[in-house]
C-alpha positions in Angstrom: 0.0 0.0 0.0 1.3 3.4 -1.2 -1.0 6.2 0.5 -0.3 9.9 -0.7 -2.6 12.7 1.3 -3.3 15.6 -0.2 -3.2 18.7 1.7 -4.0 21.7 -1.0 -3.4 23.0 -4.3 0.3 22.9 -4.6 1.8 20.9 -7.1 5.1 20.9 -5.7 4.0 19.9 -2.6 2.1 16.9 -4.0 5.4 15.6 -5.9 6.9 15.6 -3.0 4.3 13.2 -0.9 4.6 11.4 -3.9 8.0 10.4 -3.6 7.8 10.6 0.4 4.8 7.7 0.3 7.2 5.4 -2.5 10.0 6.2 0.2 8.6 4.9 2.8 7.3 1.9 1.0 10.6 1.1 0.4 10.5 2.4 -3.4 13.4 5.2 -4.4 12.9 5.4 -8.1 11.1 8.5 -7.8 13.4 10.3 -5.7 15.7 11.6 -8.7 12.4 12.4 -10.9 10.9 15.9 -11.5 7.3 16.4 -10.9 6.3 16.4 -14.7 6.2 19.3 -16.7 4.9 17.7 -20.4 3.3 15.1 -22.2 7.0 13.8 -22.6 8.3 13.8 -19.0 4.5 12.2 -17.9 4.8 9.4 -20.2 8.6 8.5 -19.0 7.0 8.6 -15.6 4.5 6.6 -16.2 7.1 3.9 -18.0 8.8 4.1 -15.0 6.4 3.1 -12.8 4.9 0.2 -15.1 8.8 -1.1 -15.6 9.5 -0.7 -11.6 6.6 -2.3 -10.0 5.8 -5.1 -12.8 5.8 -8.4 -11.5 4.2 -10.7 -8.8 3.8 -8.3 -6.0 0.7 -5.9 -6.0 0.8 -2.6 -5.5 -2.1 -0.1 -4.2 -1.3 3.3 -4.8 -4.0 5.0 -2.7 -4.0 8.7 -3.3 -6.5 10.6 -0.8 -8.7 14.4 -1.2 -7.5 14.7 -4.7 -10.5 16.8 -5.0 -8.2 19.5 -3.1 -5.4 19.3 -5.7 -7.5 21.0 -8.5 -4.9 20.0 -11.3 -7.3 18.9 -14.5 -4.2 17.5 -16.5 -3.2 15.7 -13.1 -6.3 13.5 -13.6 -5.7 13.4 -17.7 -2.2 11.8 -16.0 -4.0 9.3 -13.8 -5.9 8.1 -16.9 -3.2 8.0 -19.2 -1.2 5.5 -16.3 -4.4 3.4 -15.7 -4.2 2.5 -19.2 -0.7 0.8 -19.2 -0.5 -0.6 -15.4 0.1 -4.0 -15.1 -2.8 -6.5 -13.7 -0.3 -6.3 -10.1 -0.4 -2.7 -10.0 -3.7 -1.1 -8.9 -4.4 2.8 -8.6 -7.1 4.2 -6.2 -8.2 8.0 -6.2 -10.4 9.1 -3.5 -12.0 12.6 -3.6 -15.5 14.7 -3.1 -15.8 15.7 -6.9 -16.1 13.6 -10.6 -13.2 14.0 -12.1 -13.3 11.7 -14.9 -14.5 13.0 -18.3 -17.3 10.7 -20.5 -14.2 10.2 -22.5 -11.9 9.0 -20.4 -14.9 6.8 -18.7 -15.3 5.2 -22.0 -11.9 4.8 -22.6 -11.0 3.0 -19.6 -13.8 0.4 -19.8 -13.5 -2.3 -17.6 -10.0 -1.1 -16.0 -12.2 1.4 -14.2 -14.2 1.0 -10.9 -16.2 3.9 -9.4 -17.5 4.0 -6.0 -20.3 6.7 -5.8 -22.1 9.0 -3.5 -25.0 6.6 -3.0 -22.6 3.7 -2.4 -21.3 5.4 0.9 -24.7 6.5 2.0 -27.6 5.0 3.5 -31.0 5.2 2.0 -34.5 5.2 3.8 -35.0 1.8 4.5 -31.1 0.9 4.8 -30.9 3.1 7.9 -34.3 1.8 9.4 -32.5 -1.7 9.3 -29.0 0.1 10.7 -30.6 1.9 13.1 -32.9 -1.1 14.4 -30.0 -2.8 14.6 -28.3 -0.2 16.6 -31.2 -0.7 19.4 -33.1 2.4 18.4 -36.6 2.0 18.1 -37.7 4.9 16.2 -40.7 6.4 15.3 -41.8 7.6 11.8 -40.9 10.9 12.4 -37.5 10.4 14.2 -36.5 8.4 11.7 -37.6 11.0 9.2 -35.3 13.3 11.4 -32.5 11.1 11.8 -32.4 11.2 7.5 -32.8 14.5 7.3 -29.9 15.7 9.5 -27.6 13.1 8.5 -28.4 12.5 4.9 -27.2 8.8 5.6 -23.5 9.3 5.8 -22.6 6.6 8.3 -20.6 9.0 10.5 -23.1 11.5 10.8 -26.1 8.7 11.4 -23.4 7.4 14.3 -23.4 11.0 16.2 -27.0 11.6 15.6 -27.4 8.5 17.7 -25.1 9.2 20.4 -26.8 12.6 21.1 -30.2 10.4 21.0 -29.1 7.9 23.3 -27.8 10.4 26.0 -30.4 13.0 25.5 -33.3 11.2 24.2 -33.6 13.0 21.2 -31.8 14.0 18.0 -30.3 17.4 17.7 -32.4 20.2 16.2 -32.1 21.6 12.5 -30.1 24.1 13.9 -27.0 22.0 14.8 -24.4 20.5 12.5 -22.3 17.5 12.3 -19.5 19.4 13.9 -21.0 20.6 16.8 -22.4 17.3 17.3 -18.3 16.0 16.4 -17.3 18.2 18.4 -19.5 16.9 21.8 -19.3 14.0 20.8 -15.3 13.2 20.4 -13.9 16.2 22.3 -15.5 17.5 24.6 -15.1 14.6 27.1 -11.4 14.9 27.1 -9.4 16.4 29.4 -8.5 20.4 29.1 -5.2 19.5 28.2 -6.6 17.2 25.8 -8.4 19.5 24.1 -5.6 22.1 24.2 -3.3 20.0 22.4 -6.4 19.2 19.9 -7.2 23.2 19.2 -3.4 23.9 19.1 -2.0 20.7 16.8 -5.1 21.0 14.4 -3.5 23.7 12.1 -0.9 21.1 10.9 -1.6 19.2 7.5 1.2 16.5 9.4 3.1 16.3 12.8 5.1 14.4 15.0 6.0 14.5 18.5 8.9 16.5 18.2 6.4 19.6 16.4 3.7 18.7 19.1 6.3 19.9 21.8 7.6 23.3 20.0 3.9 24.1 18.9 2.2 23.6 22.0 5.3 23.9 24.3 3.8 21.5 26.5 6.2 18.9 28.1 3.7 16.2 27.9 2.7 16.6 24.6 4.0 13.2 23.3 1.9 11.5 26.2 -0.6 12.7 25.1 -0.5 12.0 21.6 0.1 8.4 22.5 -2.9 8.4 24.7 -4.9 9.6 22.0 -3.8 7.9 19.6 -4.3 4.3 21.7 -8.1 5.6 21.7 -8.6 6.5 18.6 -9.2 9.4 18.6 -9.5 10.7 14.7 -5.5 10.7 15.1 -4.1 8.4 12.5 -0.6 7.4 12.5 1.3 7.7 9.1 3.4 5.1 7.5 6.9 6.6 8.1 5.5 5.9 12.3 6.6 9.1 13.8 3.6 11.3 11.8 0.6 11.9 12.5 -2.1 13.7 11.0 -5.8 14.2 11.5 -9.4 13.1 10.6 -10.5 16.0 8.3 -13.8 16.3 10.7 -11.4 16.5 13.3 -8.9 19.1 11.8 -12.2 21.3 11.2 -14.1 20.8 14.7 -10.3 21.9 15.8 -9.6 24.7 13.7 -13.3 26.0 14.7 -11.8 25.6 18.3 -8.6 27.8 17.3 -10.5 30.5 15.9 -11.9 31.1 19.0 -8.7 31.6 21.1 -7.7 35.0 21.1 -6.2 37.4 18.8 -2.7 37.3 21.2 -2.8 33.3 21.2 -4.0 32.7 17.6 -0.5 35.1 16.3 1.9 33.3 19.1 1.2 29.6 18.0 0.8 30.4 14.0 4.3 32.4 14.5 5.2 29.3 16.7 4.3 27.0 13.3 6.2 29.7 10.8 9.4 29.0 13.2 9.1 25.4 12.6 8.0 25.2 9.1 11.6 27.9 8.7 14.0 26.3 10.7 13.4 22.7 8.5 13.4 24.2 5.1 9.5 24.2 4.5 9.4 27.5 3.6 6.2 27.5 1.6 4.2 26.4 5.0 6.4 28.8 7.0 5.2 31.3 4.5 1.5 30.7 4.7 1.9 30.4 8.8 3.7 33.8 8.5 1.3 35.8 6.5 -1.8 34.9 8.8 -0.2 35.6 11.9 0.4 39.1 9.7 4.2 38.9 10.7 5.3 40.3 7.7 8.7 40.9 8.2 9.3 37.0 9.1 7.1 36.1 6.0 10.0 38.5 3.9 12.7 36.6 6.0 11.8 33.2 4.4 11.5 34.9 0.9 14.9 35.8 1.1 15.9 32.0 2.9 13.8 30.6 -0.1 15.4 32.8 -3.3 12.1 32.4 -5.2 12.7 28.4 -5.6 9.3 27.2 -4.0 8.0 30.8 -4.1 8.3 29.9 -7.9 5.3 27.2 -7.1 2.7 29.7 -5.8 0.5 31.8 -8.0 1.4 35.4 -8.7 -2.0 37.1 -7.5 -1.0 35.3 -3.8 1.9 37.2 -3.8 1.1 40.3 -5.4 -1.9 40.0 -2.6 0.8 40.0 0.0 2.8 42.8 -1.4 -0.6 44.8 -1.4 -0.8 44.3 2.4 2.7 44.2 3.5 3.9 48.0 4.7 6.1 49.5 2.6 9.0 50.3 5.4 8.9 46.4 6.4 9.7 46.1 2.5 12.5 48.5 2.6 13.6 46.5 5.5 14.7 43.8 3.5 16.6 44.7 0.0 17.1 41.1 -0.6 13.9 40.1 -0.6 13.2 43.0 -2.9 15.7 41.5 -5.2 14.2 37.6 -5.0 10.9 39.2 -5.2 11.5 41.6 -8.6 12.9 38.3 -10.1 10.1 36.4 -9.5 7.8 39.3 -10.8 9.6 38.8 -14.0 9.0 35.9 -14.6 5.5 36.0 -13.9 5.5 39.1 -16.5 4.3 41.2 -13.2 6.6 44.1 -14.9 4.9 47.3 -13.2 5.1 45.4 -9.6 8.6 44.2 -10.6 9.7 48.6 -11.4 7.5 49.5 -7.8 10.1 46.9 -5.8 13.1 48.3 -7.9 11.9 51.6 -6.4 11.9 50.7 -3.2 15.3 48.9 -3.4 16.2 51.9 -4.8 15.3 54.1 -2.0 16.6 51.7 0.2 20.1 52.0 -0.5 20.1 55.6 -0.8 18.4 56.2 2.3 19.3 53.1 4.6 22.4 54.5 6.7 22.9 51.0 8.5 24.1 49.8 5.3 27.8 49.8 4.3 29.0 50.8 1.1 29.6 47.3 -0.2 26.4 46.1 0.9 25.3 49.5 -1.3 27.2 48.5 -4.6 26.3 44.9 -4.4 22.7 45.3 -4.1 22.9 48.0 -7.2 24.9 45.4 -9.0 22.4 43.2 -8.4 19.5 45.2 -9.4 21.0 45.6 -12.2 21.7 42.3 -13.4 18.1 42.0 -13.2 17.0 44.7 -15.1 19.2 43.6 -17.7 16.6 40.6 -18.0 14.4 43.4 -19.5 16.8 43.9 -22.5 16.7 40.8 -23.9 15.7 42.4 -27.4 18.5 44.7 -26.8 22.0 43.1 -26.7 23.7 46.2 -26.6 21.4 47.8 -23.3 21.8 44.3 -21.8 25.7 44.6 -21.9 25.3 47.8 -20.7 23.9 46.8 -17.6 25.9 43.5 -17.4 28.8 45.8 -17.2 27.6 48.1 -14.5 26.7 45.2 -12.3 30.0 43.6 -13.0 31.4 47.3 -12.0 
């Protein structure tokens, strides 16, 4: 079993679960592979992974909430692979929407099996049976309830019945499956139970070591053991030192955070930015950053990052934080500036790219901290960017070349 969870939409960031999950199944291959940029470098993938995992054993790559990738040609991928795996070598996509064309349906005939909506749900007379079962015996109109607020998803038919076998009666149309999660799973632990919960619950993944910083509770590895032992919608991960949560968890938990205060909320999300830093994941450090609105921090890891997995967000993100970020906490970091008017070239951003280069420019004229090397190497630098503005001009470009070389 391969399992890859997906966390949101960053490409990068999937390619890299991808090789972490074959990793950790004992599976390297992947490790010197690009994510895929072409038809070309897909279908060398793909002959990869038919030519490594051919044979007698049988593989069950299980990739989870691909729903919150959002990548259409990802799924064109997945198709194009299904086609040429091997009978040993089966691939499993779990997520909330279709993904899967009429085409593509009728292409891959009888290598496809689909598990709908209404095969995960119960219908009227399938939860009358369940519920019976269960030891409720429920009137016409409870039951009527019970399929109303659950829509027959087992997990929300199980809480429904919980609340009506302690209260002796469903919830009303008021309440929804979290609240009723939420009584139901965490509000009979212990406060620091629940602390850890409300705290840990921003994390996509953690481990004991992260549970410790983040909360900066001692006993925080206790527990998660504890916990864990209960099973309590904390699921260990193959490597066995991750962890990561029930989605209906992570949101009953998240609901939980954004009720902490304004002081707490900034200390633990600059508490997950310090983390996400200090091991090289700048793009989570980044997003933990700019909601705890510690912009200058957010600019540090920029500047740590050089634009390399900046290169993997989209430009409206960052020209959104350059709208909000101040304009002195800018000027604050020239080399930033310089990473940043790089990356606005590349995305064609040309007017935000000249606003930075003004601000760099200002900086070094009116920044008195700076020495004069620090001075001439920034210009030399901005200038070797501008030069990427010349490219129809040889002549400008050498121009500039020169000067930065100067």
């Amino acid at each position: 079993m391969i399992r890859i969870s997906i966390y949101f939409d960053n490409l990068s960031v999937f390619w890299q679960s991808v090789q972490k999950a074959f990793a950790f199944a004992g599976l390297d291959f992947l490790d010197n592979y690009s994510c895929p940029s072409d038809a070309a470098s897909a279908g060398m993938l793909a002959d990869e992974l038919c030519y490594s995992l051919s044979g007698q054993t049988s593989y069950y790559i299980f990739i989870d909430d691909f729903h919150l990738l959002g990548e259409p040609h990802v799924a064109d991928f997945f198709c194009m692979l299904a086609n040429r795996l091997p009978e040993n070598i089966h691939l499993i996509v779990s997520g909330r929407n279709a993904f899967l064309s009429g085409k593509e349906i009728l292409r891959l005939g009888k290598k496809l099996y689909q598990i709908h909506t209404r095969d995960l749900c119960l219908n009227r007379q399938e939860l009358s049976v369940y519920t019976h079962r269960c030891g409720a015996s429920l009137n016409e109109d409870q039951l009527n309830t019970l399929l109303y607020s659950s829509e027959g998803w087992f997990s929300a038919v199980y809480l429904n019945l919980c609340t009506f076998f302690e209260n002796g009666h469903f919830p009303d149309h008021t309440s929804n499956i979290y609240d009723m999660f939420s009584s139901a799973m965490i509000a009979p632990l212990s406060d620091a139970q629940q602390k850890f919960l409300t705290v840990m619950g921003l994390a996509d993944e953690f481990t004991v070591e992260m549970a410790l910083f983040i909360t900066g509770n001692p006993k925080a590895g206790q527990i998660l053991s504890l916990m864990t032992s209960q099973n309590a919608f904390i699921t260990p991960l193959p490597d066995g030192v991750s962890f990561r949560f029930h989605h209906m968890m992570k949101e009953c938990t998240q609901r939980a955070f954004a009720m902490l205060s304004h002081e707490k909320q900034t200390d633990f999300r600059n508490r997950y930015g310090q983390w996400y830093e200090s091991r090289g994941q700048f793009l989570q450090a980044l997003a933990a950053y700019n909601k705890a609105l510690n912009y200058d921090a957010a600019l540090a890891v920029i500047q740590k990052d050089a634009g390399i997995l900046l290169a993997s967000l989209s430009p409206e993100k960052v020209l959104a934080f350059l709208d909000v970020c101040p304009t002195e906490i800018l000027k604050n970091r020239p080399l930033a500036l310089l990473v940043l008017m790089r990356r606005m070239f590349t995305w064609h951003q040309i007017p935000k790219m000249m606003e930075l280069k003004q601000l760099l420019t200002d900086t070094i004229a009116e920044d008195n901290t700076l020495s004069e090397e620090e001075r001439k190497n920034l210009s030399g630098e901005c200038d070797l960017i501008m030069s990427f503005l010349m490219y129809n001009d040889i002549t400008g470009m050498s121009v500039l070349h020169r000067q930065a070389s100067s």
